[in-house]
C-alpha positions as CSV (number, residue, x, y, z in Angstrom):
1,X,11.8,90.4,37.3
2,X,9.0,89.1,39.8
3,X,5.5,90.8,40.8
4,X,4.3,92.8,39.7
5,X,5.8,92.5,36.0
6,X,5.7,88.6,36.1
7,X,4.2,85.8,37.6
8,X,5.3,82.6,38.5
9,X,3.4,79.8,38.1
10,X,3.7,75.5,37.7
11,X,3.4,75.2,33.6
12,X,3.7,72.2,31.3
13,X,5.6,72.5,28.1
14,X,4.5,69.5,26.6
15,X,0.9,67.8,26.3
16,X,2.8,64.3,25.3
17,X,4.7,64.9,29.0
18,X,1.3,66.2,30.5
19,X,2.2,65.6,34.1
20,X,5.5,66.7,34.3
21,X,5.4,70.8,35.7
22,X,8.3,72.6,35.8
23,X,8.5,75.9,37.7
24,X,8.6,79.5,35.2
25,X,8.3,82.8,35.5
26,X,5.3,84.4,32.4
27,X,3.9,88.0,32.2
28,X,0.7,89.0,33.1
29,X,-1.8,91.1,30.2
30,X,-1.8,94.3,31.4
31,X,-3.4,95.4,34.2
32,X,-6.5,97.1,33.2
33,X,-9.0,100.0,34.9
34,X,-11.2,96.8,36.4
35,X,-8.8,94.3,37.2
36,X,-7.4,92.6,40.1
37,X,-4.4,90.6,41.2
38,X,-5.0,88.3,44.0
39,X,-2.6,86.8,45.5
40,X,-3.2,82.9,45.4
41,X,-3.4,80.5,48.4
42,X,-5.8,78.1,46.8
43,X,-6.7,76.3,43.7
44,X,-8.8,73.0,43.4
45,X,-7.7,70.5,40.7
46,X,-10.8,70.2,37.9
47,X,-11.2,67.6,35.7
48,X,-10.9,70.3,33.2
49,X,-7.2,70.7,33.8
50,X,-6.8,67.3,33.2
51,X,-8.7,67.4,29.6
52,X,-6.9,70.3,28.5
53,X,-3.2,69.3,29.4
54,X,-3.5,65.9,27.9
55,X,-4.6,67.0,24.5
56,X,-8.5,65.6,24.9
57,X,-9.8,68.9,24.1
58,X,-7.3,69.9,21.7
59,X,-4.0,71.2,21.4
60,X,-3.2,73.8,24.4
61,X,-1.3,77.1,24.1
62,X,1.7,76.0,25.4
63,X,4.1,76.7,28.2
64,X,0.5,76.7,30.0
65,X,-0.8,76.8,33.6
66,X,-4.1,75.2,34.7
67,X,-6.3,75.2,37.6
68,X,-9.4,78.1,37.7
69,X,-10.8,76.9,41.2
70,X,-8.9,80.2,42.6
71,X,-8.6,81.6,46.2
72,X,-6.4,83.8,47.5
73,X,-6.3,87.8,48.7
74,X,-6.6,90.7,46.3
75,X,-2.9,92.8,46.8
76,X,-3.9,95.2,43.9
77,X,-7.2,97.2,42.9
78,X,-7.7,99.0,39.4
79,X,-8.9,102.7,39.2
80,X,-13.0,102.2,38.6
81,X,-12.7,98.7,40.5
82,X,-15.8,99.3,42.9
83,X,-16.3,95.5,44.5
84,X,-13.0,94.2,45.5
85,X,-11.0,95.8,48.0
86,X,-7.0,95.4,48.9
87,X,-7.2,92.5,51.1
88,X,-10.3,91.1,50.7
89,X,-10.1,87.2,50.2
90,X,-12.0,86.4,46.8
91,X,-12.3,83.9,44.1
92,X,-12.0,82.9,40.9
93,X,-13.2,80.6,38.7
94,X,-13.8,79.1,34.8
95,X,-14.2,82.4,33.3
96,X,-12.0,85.6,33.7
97,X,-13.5,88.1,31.3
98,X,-15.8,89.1,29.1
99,X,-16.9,91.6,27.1
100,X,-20.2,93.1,29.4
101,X,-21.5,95.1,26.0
102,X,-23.7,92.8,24.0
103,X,-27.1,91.3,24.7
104,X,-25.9,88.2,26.3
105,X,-23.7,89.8,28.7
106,X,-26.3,92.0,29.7
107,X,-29.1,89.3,30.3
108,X,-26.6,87.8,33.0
109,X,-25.8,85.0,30.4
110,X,-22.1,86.0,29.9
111,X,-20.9,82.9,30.7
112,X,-21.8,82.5,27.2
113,X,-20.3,85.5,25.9
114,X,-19.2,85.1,22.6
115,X,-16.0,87.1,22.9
116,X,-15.3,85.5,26.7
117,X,-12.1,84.5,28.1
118,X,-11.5,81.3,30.0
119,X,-9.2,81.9,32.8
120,X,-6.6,79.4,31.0
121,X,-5.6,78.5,27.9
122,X,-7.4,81.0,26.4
123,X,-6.3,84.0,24.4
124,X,-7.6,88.2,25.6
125,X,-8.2,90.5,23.0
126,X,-4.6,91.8,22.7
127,X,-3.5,88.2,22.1
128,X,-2.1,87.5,26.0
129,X,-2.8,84.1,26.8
130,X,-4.3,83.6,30.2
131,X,-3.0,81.8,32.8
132,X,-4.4,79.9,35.6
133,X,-4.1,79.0,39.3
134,X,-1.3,76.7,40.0
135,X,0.7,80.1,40.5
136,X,1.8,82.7,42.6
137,X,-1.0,85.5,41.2
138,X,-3.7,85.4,38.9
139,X,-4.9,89.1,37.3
140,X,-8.7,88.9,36.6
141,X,-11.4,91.0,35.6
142,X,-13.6,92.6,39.3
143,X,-17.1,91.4,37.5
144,X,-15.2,87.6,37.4
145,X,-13.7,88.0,41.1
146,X,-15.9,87.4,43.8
147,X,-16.1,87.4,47.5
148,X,-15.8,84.9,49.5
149,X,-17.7,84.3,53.1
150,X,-15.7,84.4,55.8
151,X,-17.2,80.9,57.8
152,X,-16.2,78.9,54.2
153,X,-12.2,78.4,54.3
154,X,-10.4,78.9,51.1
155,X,-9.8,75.2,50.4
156,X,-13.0,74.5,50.7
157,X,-14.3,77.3,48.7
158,X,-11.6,76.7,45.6
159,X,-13.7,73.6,44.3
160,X,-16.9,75.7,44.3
161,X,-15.4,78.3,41.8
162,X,-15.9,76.1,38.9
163,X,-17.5,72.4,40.0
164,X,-19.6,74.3,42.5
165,X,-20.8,76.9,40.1
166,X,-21.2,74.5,37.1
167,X,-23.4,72.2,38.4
168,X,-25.5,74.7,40.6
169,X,-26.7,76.9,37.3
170,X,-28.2,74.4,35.6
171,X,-30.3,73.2,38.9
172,X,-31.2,76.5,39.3
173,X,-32.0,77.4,36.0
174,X,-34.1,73.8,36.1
175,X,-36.4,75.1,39.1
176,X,-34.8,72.9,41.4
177,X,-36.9,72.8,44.6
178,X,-39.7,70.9,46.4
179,X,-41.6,68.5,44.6
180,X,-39.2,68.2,42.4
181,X,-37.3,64.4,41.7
182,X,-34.0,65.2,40.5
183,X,-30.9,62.5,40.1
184,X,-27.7,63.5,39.1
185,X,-25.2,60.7,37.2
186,X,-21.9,60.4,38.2
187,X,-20.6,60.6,41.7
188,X,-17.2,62.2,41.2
189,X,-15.8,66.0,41.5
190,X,-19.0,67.4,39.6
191,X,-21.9,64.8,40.5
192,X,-21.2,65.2,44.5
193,X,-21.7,68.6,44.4
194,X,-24.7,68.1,42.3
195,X,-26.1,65.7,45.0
196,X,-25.2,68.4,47.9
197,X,-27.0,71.6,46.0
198,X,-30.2,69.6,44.3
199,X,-30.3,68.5,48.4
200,X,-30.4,71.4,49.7
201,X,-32.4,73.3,47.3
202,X,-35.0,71.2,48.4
203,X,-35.5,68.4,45.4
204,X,-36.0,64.7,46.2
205,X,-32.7,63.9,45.1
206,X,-31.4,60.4,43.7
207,X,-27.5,59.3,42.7
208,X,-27.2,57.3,39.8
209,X,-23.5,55.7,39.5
210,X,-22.2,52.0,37.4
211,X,-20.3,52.6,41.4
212,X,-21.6,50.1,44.2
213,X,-19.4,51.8,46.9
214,X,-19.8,55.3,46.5
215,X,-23.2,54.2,47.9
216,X,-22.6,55.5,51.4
217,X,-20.8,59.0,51.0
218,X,-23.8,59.5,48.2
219,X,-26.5,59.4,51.1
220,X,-24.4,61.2,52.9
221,X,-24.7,64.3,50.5
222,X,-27.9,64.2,50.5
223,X,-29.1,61.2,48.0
224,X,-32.4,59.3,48.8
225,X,-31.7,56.7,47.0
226,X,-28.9,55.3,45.5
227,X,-29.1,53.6,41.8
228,X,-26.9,51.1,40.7
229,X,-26.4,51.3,37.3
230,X,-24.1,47.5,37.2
231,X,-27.3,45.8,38.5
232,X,-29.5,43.9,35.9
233,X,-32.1,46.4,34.3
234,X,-31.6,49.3,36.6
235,X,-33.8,51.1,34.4
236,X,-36.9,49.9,34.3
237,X,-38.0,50.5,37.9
238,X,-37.4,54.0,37.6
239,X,-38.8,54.7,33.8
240,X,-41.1,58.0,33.5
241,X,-39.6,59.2,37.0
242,X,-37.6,62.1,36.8
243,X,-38.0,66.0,36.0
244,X,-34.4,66.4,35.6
245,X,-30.7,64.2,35.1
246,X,-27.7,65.9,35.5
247,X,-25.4,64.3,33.9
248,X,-22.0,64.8,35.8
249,X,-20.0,61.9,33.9
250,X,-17.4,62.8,31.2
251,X,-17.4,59.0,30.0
252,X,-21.0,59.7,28.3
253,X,-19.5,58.7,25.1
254,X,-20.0,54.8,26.6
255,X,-23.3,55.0,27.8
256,X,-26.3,53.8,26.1
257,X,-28.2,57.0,26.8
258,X,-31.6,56.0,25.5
259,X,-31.3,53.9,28.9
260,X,-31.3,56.4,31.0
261,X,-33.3,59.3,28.9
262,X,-36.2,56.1,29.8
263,X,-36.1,57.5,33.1
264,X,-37.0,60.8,32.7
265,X,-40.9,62.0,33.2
266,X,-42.7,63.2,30.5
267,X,-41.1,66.9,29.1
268,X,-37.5,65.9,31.5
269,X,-34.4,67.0,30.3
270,X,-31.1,64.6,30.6
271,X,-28.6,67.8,31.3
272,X,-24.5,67.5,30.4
273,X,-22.2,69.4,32.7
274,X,-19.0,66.6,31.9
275,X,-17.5,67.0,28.8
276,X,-15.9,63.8,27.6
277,X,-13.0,63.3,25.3
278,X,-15.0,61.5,23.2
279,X,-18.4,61.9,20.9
280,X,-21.4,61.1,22.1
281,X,-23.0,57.8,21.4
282,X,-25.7,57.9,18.1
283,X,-28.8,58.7,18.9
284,X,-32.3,58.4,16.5
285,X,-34.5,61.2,16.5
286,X,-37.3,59.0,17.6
287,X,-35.6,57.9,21.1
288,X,-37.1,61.6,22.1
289,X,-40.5,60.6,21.3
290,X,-41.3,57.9,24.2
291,X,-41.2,60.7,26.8
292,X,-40.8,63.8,25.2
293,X,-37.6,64.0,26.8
294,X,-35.1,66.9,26.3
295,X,-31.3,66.2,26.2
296,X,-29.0,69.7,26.8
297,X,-26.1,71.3,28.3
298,X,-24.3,73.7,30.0
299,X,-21.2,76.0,30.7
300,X,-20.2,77.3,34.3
301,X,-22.6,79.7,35.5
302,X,-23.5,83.8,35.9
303,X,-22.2,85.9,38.3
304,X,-25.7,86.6,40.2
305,X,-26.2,82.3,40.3
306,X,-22.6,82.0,42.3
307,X,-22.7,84.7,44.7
308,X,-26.2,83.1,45.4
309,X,-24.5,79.8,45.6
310,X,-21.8,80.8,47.9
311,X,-24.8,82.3,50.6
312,X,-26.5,79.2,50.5
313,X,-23.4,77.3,51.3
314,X,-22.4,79.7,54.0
315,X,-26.0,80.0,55.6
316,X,-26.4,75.9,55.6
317,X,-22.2,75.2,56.0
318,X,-22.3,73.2,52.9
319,X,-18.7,71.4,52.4
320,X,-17.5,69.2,49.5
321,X,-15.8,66.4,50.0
322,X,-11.9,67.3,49.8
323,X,-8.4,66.4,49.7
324,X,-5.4,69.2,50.2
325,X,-1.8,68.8,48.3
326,X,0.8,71.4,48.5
327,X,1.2,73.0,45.3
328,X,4.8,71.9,43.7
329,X,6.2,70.3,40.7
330,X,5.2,67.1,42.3
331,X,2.0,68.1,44.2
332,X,0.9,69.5,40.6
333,X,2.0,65.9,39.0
334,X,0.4,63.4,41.7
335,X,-2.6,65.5,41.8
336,X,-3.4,65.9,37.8
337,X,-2.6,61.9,37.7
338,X,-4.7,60.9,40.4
339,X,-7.5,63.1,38.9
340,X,-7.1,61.0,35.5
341,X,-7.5,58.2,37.0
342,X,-10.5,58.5,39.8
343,X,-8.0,58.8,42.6
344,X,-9.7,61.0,44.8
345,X,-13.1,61.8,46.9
346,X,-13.7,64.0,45.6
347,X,-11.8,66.8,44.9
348,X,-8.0,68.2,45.3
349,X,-7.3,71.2,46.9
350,X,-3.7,72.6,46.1
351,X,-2.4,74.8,49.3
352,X,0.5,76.0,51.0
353,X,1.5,78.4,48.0
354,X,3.6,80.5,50.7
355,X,5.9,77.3,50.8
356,X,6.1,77.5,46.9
357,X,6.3,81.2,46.0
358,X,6.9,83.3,49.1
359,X,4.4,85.4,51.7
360,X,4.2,87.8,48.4
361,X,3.1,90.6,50.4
């Protein structure tokens, strides 16, 4: 049938087979009042997509496409749609919908929504699953599309949408700034932009990796030190030192956390933004007492903390670090493989969708 009845997008049909993408056609919900269709040229390649179409989070609805780091051009505009325009290049990221009625929604928390819909995997109210951005369109709700500066190119916005946005919030919502120590654990697709933002919002910022040679590119995104989590009681050196951890790993589930909670100053907080597979490792009431310390989490962000987040990366020409891959059956496979298994500084970027699925204008 094609647009605008049907999409096309890359889709597994098997978690056991998780890597192996095979090119279908799926229909849309239908296109409300509010919503958007934007045609993609863009998606970056979360760790999240890798959770969900190996199983670690659960089973998946399934034929299923991934990927809500989305970029492309709006080609169609709903009746009382009032901030998108045919044309205009705008993004998408973790979260497509939600329901904008209750007391959550309307105390800019509705990334925590309880009726929200993830922009994969993930099931509206009249029981379409949603889709993602390893496709030719993606059809999302105008209060979850946003635009995006014209000095940051689509590639290097599409990683923002959801690693950007998801460890910005929390830094924000910490009081990030001056006089503030901050060091963020994990030096991968989440923790480097967690280095770059805490950076530039001012914080004396630290990295904190098991890593040696990430060393380098973690001073380079803004680190003032570099912590070595492999040498001999890295710890103690830095015990009752800072405000705030943000914990980018998704491996917590092997850490001794009490080791690094020791490093947090009186009142800190030790702040989750990766989501392991895998429990977290026991913890005793008690190993909060030492410090007062404060262990929490996080999911994505508001709409008001990423259209903040994208001025201050266009007014300071903040970049992550990237890779591109054209989108294909086998771009979508090397990409989701490498992610599983570090492969990459420090995120992918799929492009070329033209090649894949057509101008589509």
């Amino acid at each position: 049938m094609g647009y605008p009845d049907t999409f096309e997008g890359f889709m597994i049909e098997s978690q056991k087979n998780w890597s192996d993408f095979k090119k279908k056609e799926y229909k849309p919900k239908p296109f409300g009042e509010r919503d958007i269709d934007i045609r993609i040229e863009a998606c970056g390649v979360c760790g999240s997509d890798v959770h969900t179409i190996t199983g670690g989070w659960g089973e998946a609805s399934l034929p299923l496409c991934v990927g809500h780091e989305i970029i492309g051009h709006a080609v169609k505009v709903g009746d009382k749609v009032t901030t998108v325009k045919v044309g205009d290049r705008v993004g998408v990221g973790a979260q497509i919908w939600a329901c904008l009625e209750c007391k959550i929604c309307k105390s800019d928390n509705e990334n925590y929504c309880p009726h929200q819909v993830d922009t994969y995997n993930a099931p509206y109210p009249d029981g379409t699953i949603a889709q993602g951005g390893y496709a030719s369109h993606v059809r999302a709700h105008e209060y979850f599309t946003f635009p995006i500066p014209e000095n940051i190119t689509s590639e290097v916005a599409a990683p923002m949408m959801c690693a950007g946005l998801t460890t910005w919030s929390p830094l924000v919502r910490a009081g990030t700034g001056p006089g503030k120590k901050v060091a963020v654990l994990g030096i991968g697709g989440l923790g480097h932009f967690g280095l770059l933002w805490a950076s530039a919002l001012g914080a004396e910022t630290y990295a904190i990796s098991h890593t040696p040679g990430k060393e380098a590119d973690a001073k380079k995104l803004g680190a003032k030190e570099f912590i070595c989590t492999m040498d001999k009681d890295w710890a103690k050196p830095w015990a009752f030192t800072f405000d705030f951890i943000l914990n980018a790993s998704d491996m917590t589930n092997e850490f001794n956390i009490q080791e690094y909670m020791s490093t947090l100053a009186v009142n800190g907080e030790f702040h989750n933004v990766g989501l392991p597979d895998q429990p977290l490792p026991k913890m005793m009431a008690q190993d909060f007492a030492p410090n007062g310390a404060k262990i929490g989490g996080s999911h994505i962000g508001n709409r008001p903390e990423l259209l903040a987040m994208l001025k201050l990366a266009s007014e300071k020409n903040i970049k992550p670090m990237i890779e591109t891959i054209d989108i294909s059956e086998k771009g979508c496979e090397e990409a989701v493989e490498r992610v599983k298994t570090n492969d990459v500084r420090y995120r992918f970027t799929l492009v070329n969708y033209d090649k894949a699925f057509g101008d589509r204008r």
